[in-house]
C-alpha positions in Angstrom: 0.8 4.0 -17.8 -0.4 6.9 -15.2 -3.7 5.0 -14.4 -1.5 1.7 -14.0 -0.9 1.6 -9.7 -3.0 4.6 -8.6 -4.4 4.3 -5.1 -8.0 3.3 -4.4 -10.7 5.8 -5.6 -7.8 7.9 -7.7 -8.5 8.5 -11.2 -6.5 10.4 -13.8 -8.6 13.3 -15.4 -7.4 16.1 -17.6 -8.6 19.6 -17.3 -9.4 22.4 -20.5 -6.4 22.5 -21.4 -5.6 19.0 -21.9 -3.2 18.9 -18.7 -3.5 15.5 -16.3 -4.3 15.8 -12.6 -5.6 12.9 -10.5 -8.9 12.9 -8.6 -9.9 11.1 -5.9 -13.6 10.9 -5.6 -14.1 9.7 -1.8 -11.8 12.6 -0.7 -13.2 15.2 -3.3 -9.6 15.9 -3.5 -7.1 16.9 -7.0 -3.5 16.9 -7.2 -1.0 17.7 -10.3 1.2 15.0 -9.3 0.8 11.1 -8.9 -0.4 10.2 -5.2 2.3 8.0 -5.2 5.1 10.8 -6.8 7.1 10.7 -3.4 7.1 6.9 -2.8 8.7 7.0 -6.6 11.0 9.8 -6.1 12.4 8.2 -3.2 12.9 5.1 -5.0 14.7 6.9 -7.5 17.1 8.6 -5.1 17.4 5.3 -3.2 18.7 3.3 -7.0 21.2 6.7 -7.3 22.6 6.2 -3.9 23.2 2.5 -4.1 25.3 2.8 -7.5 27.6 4.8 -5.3 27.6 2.5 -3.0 30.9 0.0 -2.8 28.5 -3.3 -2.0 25.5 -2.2 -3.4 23.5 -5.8 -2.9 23.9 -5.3 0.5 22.8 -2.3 0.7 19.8 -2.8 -1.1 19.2 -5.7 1.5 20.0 -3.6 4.6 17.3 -1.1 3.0 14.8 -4.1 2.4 15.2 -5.2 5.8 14.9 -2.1 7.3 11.6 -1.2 5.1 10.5 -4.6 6.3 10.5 -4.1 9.9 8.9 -0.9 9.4 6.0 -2.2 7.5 6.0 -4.6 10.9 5.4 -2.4 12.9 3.2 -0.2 10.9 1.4 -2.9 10.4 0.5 -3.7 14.2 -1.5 -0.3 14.9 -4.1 -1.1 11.9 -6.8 -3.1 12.0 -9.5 -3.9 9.6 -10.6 -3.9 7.2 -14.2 -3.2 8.5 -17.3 -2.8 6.7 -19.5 0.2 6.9 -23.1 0.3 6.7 -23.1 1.3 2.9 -21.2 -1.5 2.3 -17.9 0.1 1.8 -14.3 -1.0 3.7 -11.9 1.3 6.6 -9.5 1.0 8.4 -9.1 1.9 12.2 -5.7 3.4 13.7 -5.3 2.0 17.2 -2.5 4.6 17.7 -4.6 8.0 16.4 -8.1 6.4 17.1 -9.0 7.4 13.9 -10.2 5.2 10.6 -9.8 6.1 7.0 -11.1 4.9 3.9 -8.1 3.1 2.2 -5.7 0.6 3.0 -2.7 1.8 5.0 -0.8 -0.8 4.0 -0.4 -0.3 0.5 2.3 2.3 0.5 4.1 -0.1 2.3 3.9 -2.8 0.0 4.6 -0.6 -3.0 7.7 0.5 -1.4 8.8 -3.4 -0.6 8.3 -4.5 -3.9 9.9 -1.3 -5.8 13.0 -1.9 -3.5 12.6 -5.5 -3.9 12.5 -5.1 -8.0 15.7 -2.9 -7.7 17.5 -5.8 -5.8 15.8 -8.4 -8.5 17.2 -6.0 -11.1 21.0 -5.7 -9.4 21.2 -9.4 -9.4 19.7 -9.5 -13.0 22.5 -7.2 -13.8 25.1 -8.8 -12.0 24.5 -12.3 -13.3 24.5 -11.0 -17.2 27.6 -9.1 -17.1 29.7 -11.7 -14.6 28.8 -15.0 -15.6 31.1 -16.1 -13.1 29.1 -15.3 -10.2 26.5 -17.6 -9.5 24.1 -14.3 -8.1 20.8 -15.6 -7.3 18.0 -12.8 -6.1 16.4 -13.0 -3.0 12.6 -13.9 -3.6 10.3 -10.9 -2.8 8.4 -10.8 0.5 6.1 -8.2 -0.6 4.1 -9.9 -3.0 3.6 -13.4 -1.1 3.0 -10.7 2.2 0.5 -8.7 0.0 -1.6 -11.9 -0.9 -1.4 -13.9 1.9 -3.1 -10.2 3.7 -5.8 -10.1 1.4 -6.9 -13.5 2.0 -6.6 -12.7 5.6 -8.8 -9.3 4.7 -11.4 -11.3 2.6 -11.8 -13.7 5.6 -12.3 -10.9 8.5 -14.8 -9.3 6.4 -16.9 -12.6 5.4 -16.7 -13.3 9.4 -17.4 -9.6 10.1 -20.9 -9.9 7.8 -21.9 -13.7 9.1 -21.9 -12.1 12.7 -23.8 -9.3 11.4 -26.2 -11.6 10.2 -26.0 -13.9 13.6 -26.4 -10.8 15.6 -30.7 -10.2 15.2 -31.3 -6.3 16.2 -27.9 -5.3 16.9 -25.7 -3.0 14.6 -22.2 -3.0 14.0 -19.3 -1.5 12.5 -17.0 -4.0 13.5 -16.1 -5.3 16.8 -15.4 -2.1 18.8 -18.0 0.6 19.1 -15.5 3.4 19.0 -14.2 2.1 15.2 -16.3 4.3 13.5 -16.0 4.5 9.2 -14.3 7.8 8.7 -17.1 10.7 7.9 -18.3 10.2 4.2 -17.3 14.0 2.3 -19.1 15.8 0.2 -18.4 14.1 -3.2 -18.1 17.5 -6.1 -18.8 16.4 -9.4 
């Protein structure tokens, strides 16, 4: 279940003692918790605060939409992904000047479809113990979003290496010179 929705280049490993941490290689970086623990834990608090709440669909669609235009906008400052030299993808942050290794966009997309699961799961709820209501969930944006991006991805980066090929002499790491790949680290093993 642990190794089920970890982040690129994360891997569960146990120490001497038997006790999981996760790893992740291209960072050379451990942690005791799940890289994701806060996007969970938020999710959590967010499913206690809307069964307080006195409309809780709407809620959980003012929360959606909310997570949705932040994704937007997120969104807009990324572009990518490029390939580096060694063949691998990044990422370049037009706000920071800066590129990284993994996709920004997926803690965004986890987010939209946990929040979007919770509002799948009121309706769910709602429909089972009201039979009267005629409760219908929304469908998810998150997943068609998701795919529709990674076909969008896949096409950049087959365009990206059939101008790479075009281009005889010239080398490239996408289509600005300043969008470097992030400096490779020091892998430990």
């Amino acid at each position: 279940v642990l190794r089920r929705g970890l982040p690129e280049a994360w891997t569960i490993q146990a120490d001497g003692g038997g006790r999981a941490y996760f790893w992740n290689q291209k960072a050379g970086e451990s942690v005791w918790t799940h890289p994701d623990h806060d996007v969970h834990s938020a999710i959590i608090s967010l499913h206690r605060k809307c069964a307080k709440q006195k409309a809780p669909a709407a809620f959980l669609q003012q929360v959606l939409a909310k997570l949705q235009d932040q994704s937007d906008e997120e969104k807009s400052r990324w572009s990518g992904p490029y390939l580096a030299e060694h063949g691998e993808r990044y990422w370049f942050d037009k706000k920071k000047q800066e590129s990284i290794w993994h996709d920004p966009r997926r803690r965004d997309y986890l987010r939209l479809e946990l929040v979007s699961l919770l509002v799948a799961d009121f309706y769910d709820h709602v429909s089972k113990h009201d039979p009267d209501i005629q409760a219908s969930a929304p469908t998810s944006p998150s997943q068609q979003q998701e795919q529709e991006q990674q076909q969008a991805d896949d096409l950049a980066l087959e365009q990206q290496k059939q101008q790479e090929h075009e281009e005889v002499g010239e080398e490239t790491n996408g289509p600005d010179p300043h969008q470097q790949p992030p400096q490779q680290q020091q892998q430990q093993e």
